[in-house]
LUMTORDO-174317 format. One line per field, with one value per atom (N, C-alpha, C): residue number from 1; residue in one letter; atom name; x, y, z. Coordinates in steps of 0.05 Angstrom, whole numbers, plus 5000, padded with zeros to 4 digits. Example, Ala and Ser with C-alpha at 12.3 -4.5 7.8 and 13.67 -1.06 7.14 Angstrom:
2
i [1 1 1 2 2 2]
aa [A A A S S S]
at [N CA C N CA C]
px [5264 5246 5264 5257 5273 5258]
py [4886 4910 4934 4955 4979 5001]
pz [5156 5156 5156 5142 5143 5157]
END
This chain:
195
i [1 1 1 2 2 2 3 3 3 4 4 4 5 5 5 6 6 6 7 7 7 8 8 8 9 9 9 10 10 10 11 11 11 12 12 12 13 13 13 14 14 14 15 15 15 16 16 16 17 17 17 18 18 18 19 19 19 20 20 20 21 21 21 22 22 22 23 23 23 24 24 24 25 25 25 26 26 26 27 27 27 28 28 28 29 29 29 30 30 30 31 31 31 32 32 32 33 33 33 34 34 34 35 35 35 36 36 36 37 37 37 38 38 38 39 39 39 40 40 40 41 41 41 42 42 42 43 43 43 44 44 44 45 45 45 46 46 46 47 47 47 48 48 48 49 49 49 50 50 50 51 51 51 52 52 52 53 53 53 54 54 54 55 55 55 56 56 56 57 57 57 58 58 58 59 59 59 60 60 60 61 61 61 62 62 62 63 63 63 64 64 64 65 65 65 66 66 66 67 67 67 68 68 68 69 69 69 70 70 70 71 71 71 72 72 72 73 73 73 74 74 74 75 75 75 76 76 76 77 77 77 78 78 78 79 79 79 80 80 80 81 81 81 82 82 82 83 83 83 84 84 84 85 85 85 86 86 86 87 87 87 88 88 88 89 89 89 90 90 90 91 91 91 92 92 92 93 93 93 94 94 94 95 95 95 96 96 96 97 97 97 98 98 98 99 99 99 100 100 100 101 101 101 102 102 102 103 103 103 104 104 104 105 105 105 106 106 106 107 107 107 108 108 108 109 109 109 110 110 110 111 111 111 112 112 112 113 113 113 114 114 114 115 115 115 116 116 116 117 117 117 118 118 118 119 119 119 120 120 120 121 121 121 122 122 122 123 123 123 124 124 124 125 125 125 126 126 126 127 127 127 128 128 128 129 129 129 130 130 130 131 131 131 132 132 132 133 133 133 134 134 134 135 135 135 136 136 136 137 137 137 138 138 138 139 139 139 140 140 140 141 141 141 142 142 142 143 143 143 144 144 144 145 145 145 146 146 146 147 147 147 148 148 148 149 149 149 150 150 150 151 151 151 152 152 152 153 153 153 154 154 154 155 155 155 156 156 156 157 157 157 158 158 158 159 159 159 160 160 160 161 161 161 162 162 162 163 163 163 164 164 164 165 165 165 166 166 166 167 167 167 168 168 168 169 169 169 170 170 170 171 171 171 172 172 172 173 173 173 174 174 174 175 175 175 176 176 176 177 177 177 178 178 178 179 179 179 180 180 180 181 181 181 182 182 182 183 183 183 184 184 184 185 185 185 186 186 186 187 187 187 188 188 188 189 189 189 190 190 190 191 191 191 192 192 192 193 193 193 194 194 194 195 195 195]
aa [X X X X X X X X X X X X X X X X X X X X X X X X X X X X X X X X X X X X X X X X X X X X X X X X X X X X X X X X X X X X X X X X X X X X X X X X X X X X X X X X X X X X X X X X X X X X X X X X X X X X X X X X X X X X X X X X X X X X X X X X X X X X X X X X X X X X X X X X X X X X X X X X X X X X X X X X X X X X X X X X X X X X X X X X X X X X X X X X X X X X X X X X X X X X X X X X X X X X X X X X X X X X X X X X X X X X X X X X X X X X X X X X X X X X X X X X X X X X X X X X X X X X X X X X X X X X X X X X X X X X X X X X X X X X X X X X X X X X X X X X X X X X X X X X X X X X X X X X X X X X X X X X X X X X X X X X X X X X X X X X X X X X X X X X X X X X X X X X X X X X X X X X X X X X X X X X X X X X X X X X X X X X X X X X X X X X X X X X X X X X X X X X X X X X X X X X X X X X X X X X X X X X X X X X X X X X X X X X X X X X X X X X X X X X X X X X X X X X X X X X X X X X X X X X X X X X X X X X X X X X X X X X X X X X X X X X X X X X X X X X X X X X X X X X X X X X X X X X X X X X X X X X X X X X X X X X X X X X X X X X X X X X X X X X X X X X X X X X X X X X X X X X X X X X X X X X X X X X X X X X X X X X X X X X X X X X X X X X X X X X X X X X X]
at [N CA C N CA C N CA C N CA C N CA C N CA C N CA C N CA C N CA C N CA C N CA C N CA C N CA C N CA C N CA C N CA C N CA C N CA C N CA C N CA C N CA C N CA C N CA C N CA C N CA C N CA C N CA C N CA C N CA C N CA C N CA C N CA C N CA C N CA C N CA C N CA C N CA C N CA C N CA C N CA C N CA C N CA C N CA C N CA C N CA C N CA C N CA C N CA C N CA C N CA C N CA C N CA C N CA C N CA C N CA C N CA C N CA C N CA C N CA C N CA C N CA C N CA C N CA C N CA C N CA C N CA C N CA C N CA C N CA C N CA C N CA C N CA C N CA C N CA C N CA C N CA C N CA C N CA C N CA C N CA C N CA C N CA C N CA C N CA C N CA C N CA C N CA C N CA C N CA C N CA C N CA C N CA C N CA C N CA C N CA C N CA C N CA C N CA C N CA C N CA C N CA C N CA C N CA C N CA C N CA C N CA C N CA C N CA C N CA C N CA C N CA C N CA C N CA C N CA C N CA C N CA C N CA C N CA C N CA C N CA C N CA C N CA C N CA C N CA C N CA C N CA C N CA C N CA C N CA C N CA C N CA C N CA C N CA C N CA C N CA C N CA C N CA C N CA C N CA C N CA C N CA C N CA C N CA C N CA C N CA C N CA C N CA C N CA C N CA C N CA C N CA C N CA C N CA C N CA C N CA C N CA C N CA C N CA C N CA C N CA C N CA C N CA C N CA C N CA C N CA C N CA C N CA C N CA C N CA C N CA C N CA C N CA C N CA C N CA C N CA C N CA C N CA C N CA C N CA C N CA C N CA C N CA C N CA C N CA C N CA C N CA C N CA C N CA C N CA C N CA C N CA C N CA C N CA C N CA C N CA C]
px [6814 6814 6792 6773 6745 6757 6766 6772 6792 6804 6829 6815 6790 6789 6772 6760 6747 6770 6798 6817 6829 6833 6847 6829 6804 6782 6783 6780 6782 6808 6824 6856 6857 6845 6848 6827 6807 6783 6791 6803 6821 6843 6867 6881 6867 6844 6830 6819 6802 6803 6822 6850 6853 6876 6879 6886 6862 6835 6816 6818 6828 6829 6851 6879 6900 6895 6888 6878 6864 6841 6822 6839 6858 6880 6891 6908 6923 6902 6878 6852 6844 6846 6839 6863 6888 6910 6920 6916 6910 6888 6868 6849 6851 6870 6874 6895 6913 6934 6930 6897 6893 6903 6908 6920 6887 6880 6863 6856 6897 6893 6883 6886 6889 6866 6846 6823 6790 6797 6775 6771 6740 6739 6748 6759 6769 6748 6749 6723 6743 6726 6744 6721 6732 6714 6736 6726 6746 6762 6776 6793 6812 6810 6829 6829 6855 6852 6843 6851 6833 6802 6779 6763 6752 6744 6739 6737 6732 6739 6765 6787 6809 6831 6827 6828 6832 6811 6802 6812 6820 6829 6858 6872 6897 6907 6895 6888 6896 6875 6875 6893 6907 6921 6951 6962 6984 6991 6970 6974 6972 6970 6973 6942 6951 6925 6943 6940 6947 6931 6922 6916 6926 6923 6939 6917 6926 6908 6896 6880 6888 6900 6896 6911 6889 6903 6882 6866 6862 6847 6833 6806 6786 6779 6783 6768 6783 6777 6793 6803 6823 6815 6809 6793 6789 6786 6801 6806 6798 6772 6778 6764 6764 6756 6742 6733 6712 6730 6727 6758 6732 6709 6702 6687 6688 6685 6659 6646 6615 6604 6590 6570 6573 6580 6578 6593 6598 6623 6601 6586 6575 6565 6577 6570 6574 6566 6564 6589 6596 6626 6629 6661 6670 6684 6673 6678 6708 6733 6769 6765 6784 6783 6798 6801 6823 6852 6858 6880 6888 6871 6877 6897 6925 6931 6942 6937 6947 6941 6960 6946 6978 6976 7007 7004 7017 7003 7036 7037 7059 7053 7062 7048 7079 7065 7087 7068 7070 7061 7081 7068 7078 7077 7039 7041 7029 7030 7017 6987 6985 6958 6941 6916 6900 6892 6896 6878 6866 6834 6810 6803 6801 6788 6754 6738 6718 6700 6684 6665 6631 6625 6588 6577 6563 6534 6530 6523 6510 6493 6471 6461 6481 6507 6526 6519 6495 6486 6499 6510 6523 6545 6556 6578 6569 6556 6543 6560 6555 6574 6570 6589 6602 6600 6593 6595 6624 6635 6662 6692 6706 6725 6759 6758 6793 6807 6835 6856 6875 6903 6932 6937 6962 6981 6991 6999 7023 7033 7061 7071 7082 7089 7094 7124 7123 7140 7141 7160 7149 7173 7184 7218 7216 7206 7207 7177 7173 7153 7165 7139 7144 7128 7133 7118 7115 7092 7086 7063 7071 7052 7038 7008 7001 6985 6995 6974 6948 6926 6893 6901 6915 6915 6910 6927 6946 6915 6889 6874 6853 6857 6844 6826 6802 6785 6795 6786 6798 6838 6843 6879 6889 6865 6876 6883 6911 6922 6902 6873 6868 6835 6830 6805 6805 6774 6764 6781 6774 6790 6779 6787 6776 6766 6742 6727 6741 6746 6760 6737 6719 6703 6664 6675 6660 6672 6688 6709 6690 6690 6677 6696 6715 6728 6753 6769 6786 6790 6796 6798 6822 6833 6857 6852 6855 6848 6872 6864 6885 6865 6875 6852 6858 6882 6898 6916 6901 6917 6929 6943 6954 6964 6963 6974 6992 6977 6997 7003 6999 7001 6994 7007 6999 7000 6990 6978 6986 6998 7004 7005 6995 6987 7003 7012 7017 6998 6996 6987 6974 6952 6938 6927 6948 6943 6932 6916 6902 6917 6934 6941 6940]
py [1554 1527 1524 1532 1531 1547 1575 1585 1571 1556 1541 1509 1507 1485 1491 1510 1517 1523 1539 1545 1520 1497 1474 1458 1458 1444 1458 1487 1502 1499 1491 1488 1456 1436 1403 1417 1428 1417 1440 1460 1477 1461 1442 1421 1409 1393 1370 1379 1400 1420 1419 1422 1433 1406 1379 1344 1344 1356 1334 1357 1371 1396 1384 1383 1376 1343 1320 1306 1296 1315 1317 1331 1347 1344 1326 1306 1288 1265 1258 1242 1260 1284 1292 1281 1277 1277 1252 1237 1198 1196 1205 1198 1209 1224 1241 1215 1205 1188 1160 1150 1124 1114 1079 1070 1042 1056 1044 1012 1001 0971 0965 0974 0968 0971 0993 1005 0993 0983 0983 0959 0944 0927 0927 0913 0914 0891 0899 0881 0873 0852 0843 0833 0841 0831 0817 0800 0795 0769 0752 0734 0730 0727 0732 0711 0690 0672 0680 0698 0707 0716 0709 0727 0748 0757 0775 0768 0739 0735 0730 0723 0713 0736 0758 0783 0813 0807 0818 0793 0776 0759 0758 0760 0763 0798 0810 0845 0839 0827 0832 0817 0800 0778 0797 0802 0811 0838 0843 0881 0880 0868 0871 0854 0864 0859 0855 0824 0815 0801 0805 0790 0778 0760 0738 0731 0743 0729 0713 0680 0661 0660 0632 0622 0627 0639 0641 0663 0687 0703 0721 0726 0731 0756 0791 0804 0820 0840 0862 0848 0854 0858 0877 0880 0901 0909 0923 0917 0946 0943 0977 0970 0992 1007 1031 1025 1055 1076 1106 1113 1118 1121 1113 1089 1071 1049 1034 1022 1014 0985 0972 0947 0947 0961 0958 0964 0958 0964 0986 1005 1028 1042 1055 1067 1097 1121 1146 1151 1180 1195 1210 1214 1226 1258 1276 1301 1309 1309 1301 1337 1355 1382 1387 1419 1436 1423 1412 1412 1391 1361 1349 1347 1345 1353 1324 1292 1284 1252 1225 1202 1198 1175 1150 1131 1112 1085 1073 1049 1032 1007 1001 0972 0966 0933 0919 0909 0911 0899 0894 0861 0862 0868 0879 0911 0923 0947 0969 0974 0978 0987 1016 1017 1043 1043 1066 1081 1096 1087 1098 1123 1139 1150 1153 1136 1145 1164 1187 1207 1197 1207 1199 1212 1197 1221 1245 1257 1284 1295 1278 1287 1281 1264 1252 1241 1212 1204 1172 1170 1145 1145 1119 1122 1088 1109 1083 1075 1054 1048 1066 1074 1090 1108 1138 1155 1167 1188 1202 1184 1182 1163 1180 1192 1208 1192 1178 1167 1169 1151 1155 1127 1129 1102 1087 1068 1060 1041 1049 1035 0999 0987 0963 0960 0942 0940 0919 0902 0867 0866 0871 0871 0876 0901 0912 0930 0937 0955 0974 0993 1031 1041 1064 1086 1112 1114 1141 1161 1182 1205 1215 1214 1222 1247 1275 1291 1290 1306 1300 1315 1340 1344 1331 1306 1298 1268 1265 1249 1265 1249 1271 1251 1268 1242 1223 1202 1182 1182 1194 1191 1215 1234 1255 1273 1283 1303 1328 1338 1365 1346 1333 1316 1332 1327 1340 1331 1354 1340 1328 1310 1298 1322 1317 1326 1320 1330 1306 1322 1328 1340 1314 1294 1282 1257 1242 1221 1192 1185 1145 1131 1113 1101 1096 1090 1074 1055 1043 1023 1022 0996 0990 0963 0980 0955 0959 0920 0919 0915 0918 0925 0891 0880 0857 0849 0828 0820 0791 0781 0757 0729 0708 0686 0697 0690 0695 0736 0748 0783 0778 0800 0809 0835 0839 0873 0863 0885 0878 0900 0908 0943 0934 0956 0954 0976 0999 1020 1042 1049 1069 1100 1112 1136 1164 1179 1207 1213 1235 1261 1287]
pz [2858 2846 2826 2833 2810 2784 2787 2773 2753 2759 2744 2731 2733 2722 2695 2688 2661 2644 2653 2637 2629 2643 2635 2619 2624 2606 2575 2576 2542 2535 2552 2538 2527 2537 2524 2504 2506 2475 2456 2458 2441 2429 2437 2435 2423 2429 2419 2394 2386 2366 2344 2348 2327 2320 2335 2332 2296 2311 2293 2271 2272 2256 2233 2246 2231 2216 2228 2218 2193 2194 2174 2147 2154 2133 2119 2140 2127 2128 2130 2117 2083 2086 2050 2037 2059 2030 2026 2046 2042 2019 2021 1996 1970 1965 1946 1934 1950 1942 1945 1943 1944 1931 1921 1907 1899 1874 1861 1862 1855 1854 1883 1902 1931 1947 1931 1944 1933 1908 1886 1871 1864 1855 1819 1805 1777 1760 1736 1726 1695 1681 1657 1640 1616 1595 1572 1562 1530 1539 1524 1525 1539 1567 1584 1597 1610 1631 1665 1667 1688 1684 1713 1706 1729 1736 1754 1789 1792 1816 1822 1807 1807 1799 1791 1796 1820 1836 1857 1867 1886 1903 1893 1874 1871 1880 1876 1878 1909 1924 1956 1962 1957 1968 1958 1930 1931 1914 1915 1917 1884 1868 1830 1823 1795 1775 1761 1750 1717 1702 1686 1665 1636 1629 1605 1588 1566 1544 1545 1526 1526 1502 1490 1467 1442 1418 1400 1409 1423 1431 1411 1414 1390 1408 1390 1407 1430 1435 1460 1485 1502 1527 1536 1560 1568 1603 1616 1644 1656 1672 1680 1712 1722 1750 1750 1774 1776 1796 1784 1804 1836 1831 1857 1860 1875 1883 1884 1864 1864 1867 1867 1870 1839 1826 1793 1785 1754 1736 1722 1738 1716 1747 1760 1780 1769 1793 1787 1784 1771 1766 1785 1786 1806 1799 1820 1809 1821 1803 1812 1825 1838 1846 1836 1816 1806 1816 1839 1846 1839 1824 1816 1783 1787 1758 1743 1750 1745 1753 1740 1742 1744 1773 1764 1757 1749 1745 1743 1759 1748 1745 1718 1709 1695 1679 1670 1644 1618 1602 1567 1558 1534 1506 1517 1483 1490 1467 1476 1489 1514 1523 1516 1509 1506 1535 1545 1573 1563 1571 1567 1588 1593 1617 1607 1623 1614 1626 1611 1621 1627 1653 1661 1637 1649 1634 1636 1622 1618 1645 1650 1675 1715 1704 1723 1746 1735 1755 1743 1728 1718 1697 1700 1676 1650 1628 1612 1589 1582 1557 1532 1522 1496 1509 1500 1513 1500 1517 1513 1523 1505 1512 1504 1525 1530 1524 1506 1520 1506 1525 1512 1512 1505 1507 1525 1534 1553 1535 1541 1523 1529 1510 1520 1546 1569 1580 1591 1577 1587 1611 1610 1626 1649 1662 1685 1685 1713 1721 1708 1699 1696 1703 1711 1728 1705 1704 1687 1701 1699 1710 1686 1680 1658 1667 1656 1665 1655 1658 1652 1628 1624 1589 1570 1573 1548 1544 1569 1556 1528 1514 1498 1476 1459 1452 1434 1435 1415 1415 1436 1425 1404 1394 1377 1380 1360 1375 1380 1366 1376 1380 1389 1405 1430 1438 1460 1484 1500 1527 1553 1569 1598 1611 1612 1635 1656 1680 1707 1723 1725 1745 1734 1720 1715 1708 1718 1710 1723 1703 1709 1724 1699 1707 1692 1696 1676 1667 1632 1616 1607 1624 1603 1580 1564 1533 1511 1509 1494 1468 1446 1421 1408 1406 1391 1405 1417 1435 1428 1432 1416 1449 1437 1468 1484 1508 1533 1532 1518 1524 1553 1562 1593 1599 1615 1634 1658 1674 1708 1715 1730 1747 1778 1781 1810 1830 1816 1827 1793 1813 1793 1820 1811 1840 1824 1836 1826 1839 1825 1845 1834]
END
């Protein structure tokens, strides 16, 4: 009987072992597939009827981020996130892994948006204003949600076709800006996922 109770003890924590084992798996691959709107505070600058508390409380309350011009709008909008999560709209960068090949995002808007990805610093203890600015298009979509997968290639500097490319092993945050924005324009994100 003695003999039989160390074998049943290394058999649960062998079991128990390789629970927190498999686990810690599907915990890397939940975080890999966060969903930005859902996880992360969003900040706003520029002519917008929302402002940043009204934002984040619409965010937590029903899962989207929109913002609306106002009337007569003077000046950018500008809507971004930190892809890791800070007390600030200039927190440290996040280093994405080789395996990262890619961005979703489904939003709804009525002109064209610039996505900024922006790059830390040099020494990658912050992400400061100007700096390296990767980005592409989204295109306008006032009608319905769209879902676009943008790979990390295609951010590239300034929008040019042979411009430097995204660092993703040093990624800030993302900016969605509208450059001319006119009454009532809108931005509506549902989801902004790394994968």
């Amino acid at each position: 009987m003695k003999n039989k109770m160390p074998v049943k003890i290394k058999s649960l924590l062998l079991l128990l072992a390789l629970v927190l084992f498999i686990s810690g798996f599907v915990s890397i691959e939940k975080d890999s597939d966060k969903n930005l709107v859902k996880t992360s505070t969003w900040y706003i600058a520029g002519p917008a009827l929302e402002n940043q508390e009204t934002i984040n409380r619409v965010r937590q309350e029903k899962g989207t981020i929109k913002v609306t011009a106002k009337d007569n709008p003077v000046g950018e909008i500008e809507l971004n996130v930190l892809i890791t999560d800070s007390n600030s709209n200039d927190g440290a960068p996040t280093n994405l892994s080789n395996q990262s090949k890619f961005v979703s995002i489904t939003y709804k808007s009525s002109h064209l948006i610039k996505l900024q990805a922006r790059e830390g610093n040099n020494e990658g203890t912050g992400c400061v204003h100007g700096g390296s600015h990767p980005r592409v298009d989204l295109k306008a979509s006032p009608k319905k949600f769209t879902t676009v997968k943008i790979p990390w290639s295609d951010f590239k500097q300034d929008g040019l076709p042979d411009g430097k490319l995204l660092n993703v092993h040093n990624l800030c945050k993302f900016n969605f800006v509208n450059y001319n924005p006119v009454s009532g324009a809108f931005l509506e994100i549902k989801s902004v996922m790394i994968r």
